[in-house]
DOTOR-945836 format. One record per residue (C-alpha): residue number from 1; residue in one letter; z, x, y. Coordinates in pm, 1 decimal, always signed. Layout:
BEGIN
> lumtor,vexke,c3,c1,c2
> NUM,A,Z,X,Y
...
***
This chain:
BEGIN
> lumtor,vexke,c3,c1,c2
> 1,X,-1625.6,-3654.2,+246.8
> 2,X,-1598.7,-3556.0,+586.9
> 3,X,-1222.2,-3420.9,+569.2
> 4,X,-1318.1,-3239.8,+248.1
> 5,X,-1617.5,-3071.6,+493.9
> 6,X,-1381.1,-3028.8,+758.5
> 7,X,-1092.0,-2859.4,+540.2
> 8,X,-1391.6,-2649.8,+403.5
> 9,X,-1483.8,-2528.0,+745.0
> 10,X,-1157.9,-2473.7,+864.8
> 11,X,-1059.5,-2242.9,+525.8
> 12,X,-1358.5,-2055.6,+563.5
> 13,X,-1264.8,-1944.0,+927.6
> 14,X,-946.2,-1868.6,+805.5
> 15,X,-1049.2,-1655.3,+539.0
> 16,X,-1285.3,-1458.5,+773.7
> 17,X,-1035.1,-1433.3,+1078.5
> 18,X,-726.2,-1287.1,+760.9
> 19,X,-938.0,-1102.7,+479.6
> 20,X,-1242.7,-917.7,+694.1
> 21,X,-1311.8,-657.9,+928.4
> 22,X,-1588.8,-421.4,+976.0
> 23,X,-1450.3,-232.4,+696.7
> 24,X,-1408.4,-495.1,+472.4
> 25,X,-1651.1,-760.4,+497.3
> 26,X,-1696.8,-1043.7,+224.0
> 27,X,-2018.5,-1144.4,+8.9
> 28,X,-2122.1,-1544.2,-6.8
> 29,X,-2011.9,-1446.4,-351.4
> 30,X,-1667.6,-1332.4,-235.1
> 31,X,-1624.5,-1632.3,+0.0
> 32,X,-1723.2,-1882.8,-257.7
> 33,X,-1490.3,-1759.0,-512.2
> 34,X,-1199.2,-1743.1,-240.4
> 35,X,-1273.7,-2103.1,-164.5
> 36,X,-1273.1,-2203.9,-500.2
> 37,X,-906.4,-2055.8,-574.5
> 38,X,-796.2,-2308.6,-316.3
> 39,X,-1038.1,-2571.7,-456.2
> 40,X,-1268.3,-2607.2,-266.8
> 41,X,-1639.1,-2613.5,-421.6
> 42,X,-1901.8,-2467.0,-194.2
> 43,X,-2236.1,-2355.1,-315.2
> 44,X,-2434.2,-2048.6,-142.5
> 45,X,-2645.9,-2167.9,+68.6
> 46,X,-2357.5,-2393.8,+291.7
> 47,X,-2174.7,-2072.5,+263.6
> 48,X,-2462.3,-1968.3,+447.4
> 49,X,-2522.9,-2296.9,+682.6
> 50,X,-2117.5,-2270.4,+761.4
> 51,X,-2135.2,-1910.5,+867.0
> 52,X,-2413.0,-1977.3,+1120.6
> 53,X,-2238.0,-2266.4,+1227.3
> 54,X,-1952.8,-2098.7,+1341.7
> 55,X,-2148.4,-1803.2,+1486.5
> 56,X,-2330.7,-2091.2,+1728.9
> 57,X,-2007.0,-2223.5,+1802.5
> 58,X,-1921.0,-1886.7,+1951.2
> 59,X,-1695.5,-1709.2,+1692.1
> 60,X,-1776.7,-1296.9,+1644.2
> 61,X,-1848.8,-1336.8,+1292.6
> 62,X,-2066.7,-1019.5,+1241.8
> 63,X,-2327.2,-936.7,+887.8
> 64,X,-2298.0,-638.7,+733.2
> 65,X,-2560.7,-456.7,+523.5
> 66,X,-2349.3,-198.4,+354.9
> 67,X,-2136.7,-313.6,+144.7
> 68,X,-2364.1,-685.8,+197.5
> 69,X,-2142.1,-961.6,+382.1
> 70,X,-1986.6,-1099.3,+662.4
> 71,X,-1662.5,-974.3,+883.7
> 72,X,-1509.6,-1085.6,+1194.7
> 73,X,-1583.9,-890.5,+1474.4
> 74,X,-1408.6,-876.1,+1796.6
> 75,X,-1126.4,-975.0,+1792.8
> 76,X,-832.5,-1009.9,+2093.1
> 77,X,-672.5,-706.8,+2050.3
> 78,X,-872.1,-378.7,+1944.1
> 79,X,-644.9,-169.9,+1666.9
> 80,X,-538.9,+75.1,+1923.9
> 81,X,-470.2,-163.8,+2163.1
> 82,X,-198.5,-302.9,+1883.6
> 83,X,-91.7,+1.7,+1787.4
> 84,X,+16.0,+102.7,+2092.1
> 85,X,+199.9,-192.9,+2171.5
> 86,X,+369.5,-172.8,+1835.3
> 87,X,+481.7,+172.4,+1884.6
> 88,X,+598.9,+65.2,+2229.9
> 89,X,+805.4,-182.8,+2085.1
> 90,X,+946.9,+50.7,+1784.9
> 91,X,+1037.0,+287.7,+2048.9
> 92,X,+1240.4,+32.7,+2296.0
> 93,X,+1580.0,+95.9,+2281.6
> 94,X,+1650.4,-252.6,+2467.6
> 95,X,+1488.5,-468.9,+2162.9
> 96,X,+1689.6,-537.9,+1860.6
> 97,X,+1630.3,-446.3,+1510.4
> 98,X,+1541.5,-755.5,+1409.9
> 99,X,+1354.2,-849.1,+1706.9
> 100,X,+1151.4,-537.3,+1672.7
> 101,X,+1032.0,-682.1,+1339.4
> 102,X,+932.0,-998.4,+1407.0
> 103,X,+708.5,-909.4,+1675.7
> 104,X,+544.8,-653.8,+1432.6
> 105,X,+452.1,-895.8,+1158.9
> 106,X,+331.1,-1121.2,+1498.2
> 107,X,+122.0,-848.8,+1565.1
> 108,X,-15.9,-821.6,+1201.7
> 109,X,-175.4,-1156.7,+1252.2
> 110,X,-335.9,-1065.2,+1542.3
> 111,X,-589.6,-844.8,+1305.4
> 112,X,-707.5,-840.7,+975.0
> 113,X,-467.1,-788.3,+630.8
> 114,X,-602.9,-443.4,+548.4
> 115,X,-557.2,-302.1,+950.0
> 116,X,-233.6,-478.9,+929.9
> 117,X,-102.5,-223.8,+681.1
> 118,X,-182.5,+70.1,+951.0
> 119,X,+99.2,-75.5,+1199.2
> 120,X,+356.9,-43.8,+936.1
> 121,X,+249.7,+319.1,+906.0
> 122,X,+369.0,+349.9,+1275.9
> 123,X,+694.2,+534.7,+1292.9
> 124,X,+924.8,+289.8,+1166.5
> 125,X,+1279.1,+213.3,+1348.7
> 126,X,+1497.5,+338.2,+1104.9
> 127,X,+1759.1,+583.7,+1301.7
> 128,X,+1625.5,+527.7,+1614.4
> 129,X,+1869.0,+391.3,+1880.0
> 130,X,+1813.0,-25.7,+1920.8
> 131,X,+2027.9,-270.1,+2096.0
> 132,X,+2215.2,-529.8,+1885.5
> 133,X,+2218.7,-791.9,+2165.2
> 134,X,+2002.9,-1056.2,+1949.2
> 135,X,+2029.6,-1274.9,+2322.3
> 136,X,+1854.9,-1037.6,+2540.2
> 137,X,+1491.5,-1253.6,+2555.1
> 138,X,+1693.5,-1491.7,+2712.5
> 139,X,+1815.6,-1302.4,+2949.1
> 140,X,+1477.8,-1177.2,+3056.4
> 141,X,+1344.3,-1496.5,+3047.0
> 142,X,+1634.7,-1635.9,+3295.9
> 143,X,+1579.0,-1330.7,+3535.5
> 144,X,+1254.5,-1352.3,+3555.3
> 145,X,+1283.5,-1719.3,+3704.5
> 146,X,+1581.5,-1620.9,+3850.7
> 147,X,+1347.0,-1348.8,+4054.3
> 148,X,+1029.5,-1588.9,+4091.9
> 149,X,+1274.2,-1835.3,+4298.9
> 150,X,+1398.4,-1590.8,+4397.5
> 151,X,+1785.5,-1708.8,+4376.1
> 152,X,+2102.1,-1586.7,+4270.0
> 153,X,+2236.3,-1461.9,+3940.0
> 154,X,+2582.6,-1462.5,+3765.3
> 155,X,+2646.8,-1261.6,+3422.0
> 156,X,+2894.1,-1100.6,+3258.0
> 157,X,+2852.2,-744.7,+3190.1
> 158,X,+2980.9,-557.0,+2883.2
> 159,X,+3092.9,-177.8,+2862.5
> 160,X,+3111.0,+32.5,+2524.7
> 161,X,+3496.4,+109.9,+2408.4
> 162,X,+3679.9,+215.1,+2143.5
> 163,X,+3931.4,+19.4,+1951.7
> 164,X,+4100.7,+127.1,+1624.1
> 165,X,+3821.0,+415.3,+1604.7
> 166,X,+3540.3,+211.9,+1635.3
> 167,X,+3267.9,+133.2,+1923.5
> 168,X,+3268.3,-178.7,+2047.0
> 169,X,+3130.8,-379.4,+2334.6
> 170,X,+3385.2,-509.6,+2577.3
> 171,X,+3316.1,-743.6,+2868.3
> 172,X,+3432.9,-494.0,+3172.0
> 173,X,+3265.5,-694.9,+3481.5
> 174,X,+3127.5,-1024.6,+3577.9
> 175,X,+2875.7,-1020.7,+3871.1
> 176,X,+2719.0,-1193.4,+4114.1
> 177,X,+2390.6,-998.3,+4263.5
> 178,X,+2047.5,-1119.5,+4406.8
> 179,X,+1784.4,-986.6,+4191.3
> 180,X,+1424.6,-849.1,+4274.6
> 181,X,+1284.3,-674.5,+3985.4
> 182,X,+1327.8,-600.4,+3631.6
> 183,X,+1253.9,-217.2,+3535.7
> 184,X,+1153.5,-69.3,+3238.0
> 185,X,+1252.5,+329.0,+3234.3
> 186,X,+1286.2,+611.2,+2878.1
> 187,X,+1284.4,+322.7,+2689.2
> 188,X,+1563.1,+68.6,+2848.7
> 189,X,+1543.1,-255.0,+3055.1
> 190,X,+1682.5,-256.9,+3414.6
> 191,X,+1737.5,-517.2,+3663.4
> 192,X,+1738.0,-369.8,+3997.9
> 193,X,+1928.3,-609.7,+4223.0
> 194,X,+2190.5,-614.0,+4523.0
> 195,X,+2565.7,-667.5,+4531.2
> 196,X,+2629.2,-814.2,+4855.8
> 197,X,+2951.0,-631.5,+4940.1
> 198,X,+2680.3,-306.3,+4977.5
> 199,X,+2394.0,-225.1,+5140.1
> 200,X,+2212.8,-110.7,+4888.5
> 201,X,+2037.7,-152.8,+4540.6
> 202,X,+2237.2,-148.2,+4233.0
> 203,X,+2118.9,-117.8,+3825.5
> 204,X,+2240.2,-310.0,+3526.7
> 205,X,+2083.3,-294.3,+3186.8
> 206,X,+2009.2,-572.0,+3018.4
> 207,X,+2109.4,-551.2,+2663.3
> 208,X,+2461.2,-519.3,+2841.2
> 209,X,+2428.4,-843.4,+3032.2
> 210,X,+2560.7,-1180.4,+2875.5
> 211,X,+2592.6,-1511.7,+2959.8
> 212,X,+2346.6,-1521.8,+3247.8
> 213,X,+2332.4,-1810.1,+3524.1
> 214,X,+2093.3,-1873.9,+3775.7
> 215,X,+2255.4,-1994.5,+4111.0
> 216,X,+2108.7,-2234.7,+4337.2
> 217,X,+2223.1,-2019.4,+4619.4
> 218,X,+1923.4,-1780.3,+4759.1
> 219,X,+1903.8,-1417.5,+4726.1
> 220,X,+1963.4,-1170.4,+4991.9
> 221,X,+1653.3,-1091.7,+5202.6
> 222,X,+1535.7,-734.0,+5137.9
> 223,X,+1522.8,-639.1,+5502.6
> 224,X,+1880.6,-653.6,+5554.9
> 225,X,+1937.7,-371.1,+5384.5
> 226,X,+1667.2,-186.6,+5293.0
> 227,X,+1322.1,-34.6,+5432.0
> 228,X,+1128.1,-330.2,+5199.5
> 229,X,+1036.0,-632.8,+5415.1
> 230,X,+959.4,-925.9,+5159.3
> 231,X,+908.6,-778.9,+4798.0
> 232,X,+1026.0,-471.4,+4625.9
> 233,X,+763.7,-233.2,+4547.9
> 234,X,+819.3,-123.3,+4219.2
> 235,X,+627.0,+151.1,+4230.5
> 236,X,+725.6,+310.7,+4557.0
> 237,X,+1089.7,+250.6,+4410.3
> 238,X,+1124.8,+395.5,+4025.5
> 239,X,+958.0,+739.1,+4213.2
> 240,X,+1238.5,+852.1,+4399.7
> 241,X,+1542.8,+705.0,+4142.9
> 242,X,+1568.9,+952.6,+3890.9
> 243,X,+1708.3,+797.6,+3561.1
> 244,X,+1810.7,+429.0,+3709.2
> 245,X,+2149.3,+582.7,+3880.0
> 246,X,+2168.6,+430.3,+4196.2
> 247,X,+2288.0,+655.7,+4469.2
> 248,X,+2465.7,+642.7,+4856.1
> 249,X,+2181.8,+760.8,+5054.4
> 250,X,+1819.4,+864.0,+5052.4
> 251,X,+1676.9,+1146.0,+5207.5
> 252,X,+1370.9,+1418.8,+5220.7
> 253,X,+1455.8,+1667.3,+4949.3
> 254,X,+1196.9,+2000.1,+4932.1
> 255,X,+1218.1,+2230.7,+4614.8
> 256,X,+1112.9,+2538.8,+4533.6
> 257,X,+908.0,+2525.4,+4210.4
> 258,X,+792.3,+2824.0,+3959.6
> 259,X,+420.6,+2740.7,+3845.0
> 260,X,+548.0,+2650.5,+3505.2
> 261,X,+769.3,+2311.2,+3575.6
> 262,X,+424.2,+2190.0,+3759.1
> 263,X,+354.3,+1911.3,+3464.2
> 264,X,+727.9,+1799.6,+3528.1
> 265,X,+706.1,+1827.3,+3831.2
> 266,X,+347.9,+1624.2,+3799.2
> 267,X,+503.7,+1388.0,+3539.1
> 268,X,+789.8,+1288.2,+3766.2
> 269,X,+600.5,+1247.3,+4098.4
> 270,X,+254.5,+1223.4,+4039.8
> 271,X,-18.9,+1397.4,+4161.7
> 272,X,-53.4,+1287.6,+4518.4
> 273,X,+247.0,+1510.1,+4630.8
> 274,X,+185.5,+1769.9,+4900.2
> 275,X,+274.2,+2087.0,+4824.7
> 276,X,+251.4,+2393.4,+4960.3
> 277,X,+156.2,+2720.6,+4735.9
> 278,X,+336.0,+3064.0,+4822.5
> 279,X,+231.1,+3267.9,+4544.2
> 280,X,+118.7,+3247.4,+4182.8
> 281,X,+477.5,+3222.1,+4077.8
> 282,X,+593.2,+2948.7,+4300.2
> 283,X,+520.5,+2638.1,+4537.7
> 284,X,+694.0,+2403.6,+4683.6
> 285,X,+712.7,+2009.8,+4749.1
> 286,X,+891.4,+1744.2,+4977.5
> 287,X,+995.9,+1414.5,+4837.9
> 288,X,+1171.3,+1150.1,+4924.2
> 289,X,+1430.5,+1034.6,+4696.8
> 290,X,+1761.8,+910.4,+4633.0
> 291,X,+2023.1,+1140.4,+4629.5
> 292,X,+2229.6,+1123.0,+4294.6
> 293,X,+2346.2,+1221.2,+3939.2
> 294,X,+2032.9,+1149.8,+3815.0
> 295,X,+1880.8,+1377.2,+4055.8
> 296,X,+2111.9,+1637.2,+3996.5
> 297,X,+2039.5,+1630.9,+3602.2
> 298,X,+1643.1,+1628.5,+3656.8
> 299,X,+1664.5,+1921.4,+3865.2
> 300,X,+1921.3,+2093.6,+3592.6
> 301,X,+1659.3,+1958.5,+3311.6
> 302,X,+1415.6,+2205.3,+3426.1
> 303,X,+1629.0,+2499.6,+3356.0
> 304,X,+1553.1,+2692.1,+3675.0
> 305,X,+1240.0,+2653.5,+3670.7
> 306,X,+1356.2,+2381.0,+4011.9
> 307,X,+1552.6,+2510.0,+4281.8
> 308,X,+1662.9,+2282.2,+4639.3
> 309,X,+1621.8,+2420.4,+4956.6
> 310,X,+1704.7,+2127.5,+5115.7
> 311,X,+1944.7,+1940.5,+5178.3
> 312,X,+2223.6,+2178.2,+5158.4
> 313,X,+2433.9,+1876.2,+5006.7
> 314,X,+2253.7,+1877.2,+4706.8
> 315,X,+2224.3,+2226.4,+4658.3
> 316,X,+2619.7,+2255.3,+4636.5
> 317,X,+2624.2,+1950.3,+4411.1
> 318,X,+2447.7,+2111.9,+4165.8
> 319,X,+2666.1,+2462.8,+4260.6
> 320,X,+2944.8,+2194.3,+4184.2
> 321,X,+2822.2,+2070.6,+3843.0
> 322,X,+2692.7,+2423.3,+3732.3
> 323,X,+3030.4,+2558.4,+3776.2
> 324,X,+3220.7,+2225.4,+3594.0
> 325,X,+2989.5,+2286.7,+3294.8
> 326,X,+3086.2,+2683.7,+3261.6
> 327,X,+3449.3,+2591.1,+3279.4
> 328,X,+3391.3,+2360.6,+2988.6
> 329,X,+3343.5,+2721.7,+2770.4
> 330,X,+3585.6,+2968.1,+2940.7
***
């Protein structure tokens, strides 16, 4: 008697926590009929004595008036909270197809059946760009620990080619590097680490990176090559690399912008940047950032709208890549 109470109880939460929301709550009616379908006999008023019991216990199970029942109210994740981390994942280049949907229908069960539907309303993944490295939770999960013990990784690292007119991934590379953060950017997964034959930080994307090893041998301290003394700040960092290329030196750069690349310029640096105004048309800024082909394409992204007045380096850099892009159509 007391397991067929118990299996009772534990159906009925069930039922609540799957088939209700605000939107949808259930009658003592309803609840007795879904019981009964997977027999289990309940009568109304331990329909009743059950909900309170699990409202004591400290569930959110909430009565409605119109339509007359009961729901389940807050819950761990608020729709939009799940919709926007299913949309993040849809859009993430780095997670694979298949990946993408299992971690949708996980998701799902974080709500009720009827909001469920809404996240498959989300744009789907269908022509969108996605990674077909299926082993690419592993190799987050390595780096992470690999980066928490901060010790040494080995990997293999794969380049796209073409063979018998066909794209395929090759293994181009195998690395050693000490790593010290892992960096999401436009939709792909970084690991920002340090090749010890340079002073400075290198890139790899993950969904390129195979069979990786953590070493027992300890990374390379920050301060021996960098202004960071014992952790990378992220932040700090991924605001003066300008789509993860890595670059040979860093250095002030001021531009001259027109008042209409201000939410780029905004969107790229935040809002904290000094600038100096010279006239309704135009203002100007000094960052500090690494110098390099990612740089050079930001500053080409916005069209003119972003000039450099300093340094002269990258001015003729971009002279340089202006002038290799009109020969492409003389």
């Amino acid at each position: 008697m007391a397991g067929s109470q118990k299996q009772k109880f534990l159906t009925l939460l069930k039922i609540l926590y799957e088939q209700t929301d605000e939107n949808h709550p259930l009658s003592a009616p309803q609840l007795i009929e879904l019981l009964a379908e997977k027999g289990i006999p309940c009568e109304r008023k331990a329909i009743y004595r059950d909900v309170e019991s699990l409202i004591s216990f400290g569930f959110d199970i909430m009565q409605s008036t119109s339509p007359p029942g009961y729901f389940w109210g807050r819950r761990l994740f608020e729709m939009p909270e799940l919709r926007l981390m299913a949309d993040s994942i849809k859009s993430s280049e780095f997670i694979t197809e298949k990946k993408t949907c299992e971690m949708i229908q996980r998701l799902k069960h974080l709500t009720s059946v009827h909001l469920a539907e809404e996240l498959d309303m989300i744009n789907g993944i269908v022509g969108r760009p996605k990674n077909r490295n299926e082993g690419i939770f592993y190799t987050i999960d390595s780096l992470h620990n690999a980066i928490c013990h901060k010790r040494k990784v080995h990997f293999s690292y794969y380049r796209h080619v073409i063979i018998g007119g066909k794209i395929i991934p090759r293994k181009s590379h195998e690395f050693t590097v000490s790593p010290y953060a892992l960096i999401w950017n436009d939709g792909k997964y970084y690991l920002v680490a340090n090749y010890g034959k340079y002073n400075n930080f290198s890139h790899y994307r993950l969904d390129r990176m195979r069979q990786v090893e953590i070493l027992h041998e300890s990374i390379r301290p920050l301060s021996q090559f960098s202004s960071y003394a014992d952790c990378l700040n992220e932040y700090d960092y991924i605001k003066g690399i300008f789509e993860m290329y890595a670059g040979n030196y860093e250095d002030y750069v001021y531009l001259r912008c027109s008042t209409g690349s201000i939410e780029h310029v905004v969107d790229r640096f935040g809002q904290d940047i000094v600038c100096d105004v010279y006239d309704h048309d135009f203002f100007t800024v000094r960052i500090k950032a690494t110098v390099n082909e990612g740089l050079v394409s930001w500053i080409l992204a916005q069209r003119g709208g972003v000039s450099v007045m300093y340094p002269p380096e990258l001015a003729e850099q971009i002279k340089f890549t202006l002038q290799g892009m009109l020969a492409q159509y003389e």
